[in-house]
DORODO-290726 format. One record per residue (C-alpha): y, z, x. Coordinates in steps of 0.2 Angstrom, whole numbers, plus 2048, in hexadecimal, padded with zeros to 3 digits. Last residue first. Example, Ala and Ser with C-alpha at 12.3 -4.5 7.8 and 13.67 -1.06 7.14 Angstrom:
yy: 7FB; zz: 824; xx: 844
yy: 7EA; zz: 827; xx: 83E
***
This chain:
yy: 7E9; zz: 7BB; xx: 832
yy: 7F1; zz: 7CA; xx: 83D
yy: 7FC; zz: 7D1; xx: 82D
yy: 7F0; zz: 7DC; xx: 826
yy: 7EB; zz: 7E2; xx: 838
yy: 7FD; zz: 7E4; xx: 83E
yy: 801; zz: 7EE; xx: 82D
yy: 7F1; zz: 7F7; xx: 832
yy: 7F7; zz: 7FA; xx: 844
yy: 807; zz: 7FF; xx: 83F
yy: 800; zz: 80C; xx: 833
yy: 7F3; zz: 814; xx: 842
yy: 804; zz: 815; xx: 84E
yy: 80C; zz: 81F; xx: 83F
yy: 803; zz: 82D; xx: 83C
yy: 7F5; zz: 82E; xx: 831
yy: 7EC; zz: 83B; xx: 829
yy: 7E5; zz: 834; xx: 81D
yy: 7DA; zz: 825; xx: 81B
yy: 7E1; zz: 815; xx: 81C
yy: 7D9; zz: 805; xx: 814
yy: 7DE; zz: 7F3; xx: 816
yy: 7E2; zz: 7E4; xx: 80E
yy: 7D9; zz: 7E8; xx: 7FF
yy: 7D2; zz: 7DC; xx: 7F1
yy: 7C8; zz: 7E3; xx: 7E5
yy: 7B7; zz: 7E1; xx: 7F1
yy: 7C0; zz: 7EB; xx: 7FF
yy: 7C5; zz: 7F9; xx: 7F3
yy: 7B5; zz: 7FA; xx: 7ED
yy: 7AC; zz: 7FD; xx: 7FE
yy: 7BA; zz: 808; xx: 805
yy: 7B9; zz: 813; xx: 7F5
yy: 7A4; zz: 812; xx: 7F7
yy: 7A7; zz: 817; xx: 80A
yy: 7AD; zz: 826; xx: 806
yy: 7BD; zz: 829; xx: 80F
yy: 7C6; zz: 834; xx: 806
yy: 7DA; zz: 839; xx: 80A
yy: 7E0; zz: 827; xx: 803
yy: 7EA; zz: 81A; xx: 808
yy: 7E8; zz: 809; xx: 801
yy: 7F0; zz: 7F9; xx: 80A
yy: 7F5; zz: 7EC; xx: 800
yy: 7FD; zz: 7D9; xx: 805
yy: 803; zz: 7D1; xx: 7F6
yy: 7F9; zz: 7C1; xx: 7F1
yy: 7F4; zz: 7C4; xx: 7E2
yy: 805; zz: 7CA; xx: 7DB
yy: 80C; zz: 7BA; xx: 7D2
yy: 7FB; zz: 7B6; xx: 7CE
yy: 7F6; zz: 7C8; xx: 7C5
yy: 7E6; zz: 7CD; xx: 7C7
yy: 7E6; zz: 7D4; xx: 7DA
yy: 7F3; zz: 7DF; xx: 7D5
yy: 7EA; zz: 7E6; xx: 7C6
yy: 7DC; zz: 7E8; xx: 7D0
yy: 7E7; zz: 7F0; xx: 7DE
yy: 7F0; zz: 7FB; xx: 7D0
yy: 7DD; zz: 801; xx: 7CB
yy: 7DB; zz: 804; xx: 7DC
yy: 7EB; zz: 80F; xx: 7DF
yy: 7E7; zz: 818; xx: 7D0
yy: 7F1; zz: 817; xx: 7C0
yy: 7F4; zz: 824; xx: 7B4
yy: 7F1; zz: 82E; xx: 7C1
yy: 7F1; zz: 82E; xx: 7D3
yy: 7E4; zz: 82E; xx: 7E1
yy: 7E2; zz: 81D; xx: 7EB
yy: 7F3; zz: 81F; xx: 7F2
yy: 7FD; zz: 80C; xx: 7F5
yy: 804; zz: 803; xx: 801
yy: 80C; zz: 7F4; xx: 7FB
yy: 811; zz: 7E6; xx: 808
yy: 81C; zz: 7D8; xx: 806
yy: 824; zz: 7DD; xx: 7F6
yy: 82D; zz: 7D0; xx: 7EA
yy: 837; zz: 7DA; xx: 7DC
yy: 837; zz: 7DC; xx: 7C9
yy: 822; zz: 7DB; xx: 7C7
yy: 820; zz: 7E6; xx: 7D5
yy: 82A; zz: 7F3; xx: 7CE
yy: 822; zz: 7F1; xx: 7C1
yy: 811; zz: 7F0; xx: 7C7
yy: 816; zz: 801; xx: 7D1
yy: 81B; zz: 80D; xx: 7C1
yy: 80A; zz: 807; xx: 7BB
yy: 801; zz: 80D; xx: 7CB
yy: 80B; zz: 81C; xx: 7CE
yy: 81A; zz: 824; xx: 7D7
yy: 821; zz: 815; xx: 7DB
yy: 829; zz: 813; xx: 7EE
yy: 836; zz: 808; xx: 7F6
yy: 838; zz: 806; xx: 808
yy: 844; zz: 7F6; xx: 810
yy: 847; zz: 7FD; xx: 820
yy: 838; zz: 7F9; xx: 82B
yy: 838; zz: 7FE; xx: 83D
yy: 828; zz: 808; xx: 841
yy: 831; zz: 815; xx: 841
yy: 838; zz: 810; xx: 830
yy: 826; zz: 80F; xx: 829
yy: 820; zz: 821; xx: 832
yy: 82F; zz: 828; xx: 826
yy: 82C; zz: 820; xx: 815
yy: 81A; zz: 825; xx: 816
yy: 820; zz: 836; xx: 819
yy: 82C; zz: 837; xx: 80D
yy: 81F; zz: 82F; xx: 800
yy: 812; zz: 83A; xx: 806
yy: 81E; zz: 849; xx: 800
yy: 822; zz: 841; xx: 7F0
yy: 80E; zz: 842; xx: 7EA
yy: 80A; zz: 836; xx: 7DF
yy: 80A; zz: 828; xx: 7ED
yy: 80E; zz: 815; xx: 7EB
yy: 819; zz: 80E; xx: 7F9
yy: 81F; zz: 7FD; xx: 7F9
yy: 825; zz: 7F3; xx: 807
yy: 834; zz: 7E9; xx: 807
yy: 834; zz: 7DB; xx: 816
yy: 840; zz: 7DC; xx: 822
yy: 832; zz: 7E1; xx: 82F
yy: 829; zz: 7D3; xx: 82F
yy: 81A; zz: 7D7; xx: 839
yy: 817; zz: 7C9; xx: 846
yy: 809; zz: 7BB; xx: 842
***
């Protein structure tokens, strides 16, 4: 199945300046509907007001951390099925690991550029 590049896509990230860049690899890529949450709680409701079709979230943040937002996510029956791919800048295989068993879509580990984003928005989308 193609990417649907119409539909709104989430961007979780503490850090404003991952956000831009985040933002900016997604609409080379070719998507225009980009929002972004600064948090994991700020996230859910956003989530909870708007249908995304693909969330991608930071693993590192506080309050709520990009995995905790996936469990929450992943809890939720109106969100379960949400396509999530988790960025983060560690690639320890235990995040990986735990990530995989709450429920991720896929996982990216920083630096990125934007041919390595397509192909996991490909990957998540592929089945």
């Amino acid at each position: 199945m193609a990417v649907d590049l119409s539909m709104p896509v989430l961007v979780v990230d503490d850090y404003n300046t991952m956000i831009r860049i985040i933002r900016n690899l997604l609409k080379q890529i070719g998507f225009q509907d980009i929002d972004d949450a600064a948090d994991g709680s700020a996230a859910l409701g956003k989530m909870r007001d708007k249908r995304y079709g693909l969330v991608i979230s930071d693993w590192n943040m506080e309050p709520m951390t990009g995995y905790e937002l996936l469990k929450e996510v992943r809890g939720d029956p109106g969100l379960a099925k949400t396509p999530f791919i988790m960025v983060t800048a560690e690639s320890k295989t235990e995040n990986v690991i735990a990530a995989k068993k709450a429920g991720v879509n896929n996982y990216i580990v920083k630096p990125f550029n934007a041919q390595t984003l397509q192909s996991k928005i490909e990957a998540v989308f592929a089945d």
